[in-house]
C-alpha positions, 0 to 999 in steps of 0.5 A: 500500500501508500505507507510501503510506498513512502516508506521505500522513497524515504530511504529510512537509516537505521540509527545507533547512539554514539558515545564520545570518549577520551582515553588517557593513557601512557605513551606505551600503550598509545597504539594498543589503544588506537587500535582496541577503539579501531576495532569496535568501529571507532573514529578517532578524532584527535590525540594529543599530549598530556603532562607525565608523559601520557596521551589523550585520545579523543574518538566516536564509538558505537554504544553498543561496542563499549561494554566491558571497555573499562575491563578491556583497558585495564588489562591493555595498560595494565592497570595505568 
């Protein structure tokens, strides 16, 4: 019917919710990071400097690729 119809022309997108993140991490582990994010379809925006020797890296994920995050950066910087 009608609904079908514009429902077809319309073109719908299935939309997810986006998380911003900041991770700051040792220099060490900067490529671990970066690569983990990569992973669970990421993008990452920026990184940077931060005093002590750390990184910051500043990316877009997908919600539903950060559960169990915390626990999967822990154990990359073990613990830092």
């Amino acid at each position: 019917g009608a609904f079908r119809e514009g429902l077809r022309k319309a073109g719908p997108r299935l939309l997810e919710p986006i998380m911003r993140v900041e991770v700051i991490t040792p220099e060490e582990h900067l490529g671990d990071v970066i690569g983990d994010l990569n992973s669970r379809r990421g993008q990452v925006n920026s990184f940077g400097d931060k005093p002590g020797g750390l990184k910051v890296v500043d990316a877009f994920v997908p919600l539903a690729e950060m559960f169990q995050y915390v626990s999967t950066l822990r154990g990359m910087s073990k613990g830092r």
